[in-house]
C-alpha positions as CSV (number, residue, x, y, z in Angstrom):
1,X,-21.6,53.9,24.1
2,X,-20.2,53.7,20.8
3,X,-21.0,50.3,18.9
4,X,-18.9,47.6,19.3
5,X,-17.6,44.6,16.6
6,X,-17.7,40.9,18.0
7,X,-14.4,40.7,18.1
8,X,-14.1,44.1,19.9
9,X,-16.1,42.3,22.2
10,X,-14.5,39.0,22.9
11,X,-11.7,40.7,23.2
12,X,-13.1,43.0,26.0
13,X,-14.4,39.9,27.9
14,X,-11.0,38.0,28.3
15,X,-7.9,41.3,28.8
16,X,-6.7,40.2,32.2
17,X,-4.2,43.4,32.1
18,X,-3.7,46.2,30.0
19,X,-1.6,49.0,30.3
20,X,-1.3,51.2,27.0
21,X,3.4,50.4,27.5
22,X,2.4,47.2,26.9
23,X,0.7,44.6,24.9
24,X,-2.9,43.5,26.5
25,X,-2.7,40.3,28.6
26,X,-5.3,38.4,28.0
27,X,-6.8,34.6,28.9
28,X,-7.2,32.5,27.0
29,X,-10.1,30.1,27.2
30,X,-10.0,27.8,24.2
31,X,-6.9,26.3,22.7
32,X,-7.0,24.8,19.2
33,X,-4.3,21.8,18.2
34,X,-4.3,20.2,14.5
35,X,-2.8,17.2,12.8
36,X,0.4,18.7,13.0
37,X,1.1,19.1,16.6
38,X,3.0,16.0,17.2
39,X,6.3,18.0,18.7
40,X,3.8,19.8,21.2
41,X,2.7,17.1,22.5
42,X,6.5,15.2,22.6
43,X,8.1,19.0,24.4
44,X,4.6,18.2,27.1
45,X,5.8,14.4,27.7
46,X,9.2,16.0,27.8
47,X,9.1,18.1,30.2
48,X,6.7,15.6,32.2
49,X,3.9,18.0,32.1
50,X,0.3,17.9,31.9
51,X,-2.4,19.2,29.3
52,X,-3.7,22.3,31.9
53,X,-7.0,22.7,30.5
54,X,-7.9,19.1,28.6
55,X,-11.7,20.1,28.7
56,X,-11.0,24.1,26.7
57,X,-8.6,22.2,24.1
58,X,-10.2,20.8,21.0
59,X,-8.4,19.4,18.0
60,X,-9.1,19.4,14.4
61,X,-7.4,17.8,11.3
62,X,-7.0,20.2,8.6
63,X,-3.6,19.2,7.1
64,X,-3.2,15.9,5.8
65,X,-7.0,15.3,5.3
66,X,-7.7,14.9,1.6
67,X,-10.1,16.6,0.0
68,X,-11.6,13.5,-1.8
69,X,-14.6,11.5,0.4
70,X,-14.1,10.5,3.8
71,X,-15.0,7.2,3.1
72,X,-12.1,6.9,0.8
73,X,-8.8,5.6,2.3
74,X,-5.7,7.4,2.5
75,X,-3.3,6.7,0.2
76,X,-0.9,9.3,1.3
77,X,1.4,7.1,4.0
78,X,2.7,10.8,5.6
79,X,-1.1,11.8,6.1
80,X,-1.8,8.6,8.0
81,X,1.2,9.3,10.4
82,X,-0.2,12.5,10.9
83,X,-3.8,11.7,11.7
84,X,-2.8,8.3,13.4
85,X,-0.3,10.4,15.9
86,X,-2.8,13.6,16.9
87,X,-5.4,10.7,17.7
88,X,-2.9,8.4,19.7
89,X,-2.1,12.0,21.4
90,X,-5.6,13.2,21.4
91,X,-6.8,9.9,23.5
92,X,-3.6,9.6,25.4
93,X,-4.2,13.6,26.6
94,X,-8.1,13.6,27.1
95,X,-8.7,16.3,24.2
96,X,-11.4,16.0,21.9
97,X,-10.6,15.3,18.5
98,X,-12.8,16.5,15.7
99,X,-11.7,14.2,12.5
């Protein structure tokens, strides 16, 4: 067998369904939100649905973080929205929030 990258392999581990007319299907087993995923979040309470998979969903903050110390307060009142809403959502959704 020829050598294989990671990604090569990941890949291999989650196609579902591959047929060469199509592109792969493949599952998907962690999902990723950020800082900015406020109107996600509002189209799920929306359309009165549920988080599937609250325990493979993480989120980060990667936008309106500043680059200065964490200790440091905000001083940008858009960035404070930001962070304040995907931890209100974050809590509300039982994801786990990396800030």
């Amino acid at each position: 067998m020829a050598p294989r990258t990671l990604y090569e392999k990941i890949w291999d581990n989650h196609v579902v369904h591959d047929d060469p007319e199509l592109p792969a299907l493949i599952y998907i087993d962690r999902h990723i939100v950020h800082d900015i995923s406020a109107q996600a979040f509002a189209g799920i309470a929306a359309a009165n649905r549920k988080v599937r998979r609250p325990d493979l969903t993480l989120a980060v903050v990667d936008h309106a973080v500043p680059t200065t110390h964490r200790d440091l307060p905000i001083v940008d009142p858009h960035a404070n929205v930001l962070l304040d809403t995907v931890a209100r959502n974050c809590k509300q959704w039982g994801i786990r929030l990396f800030d």
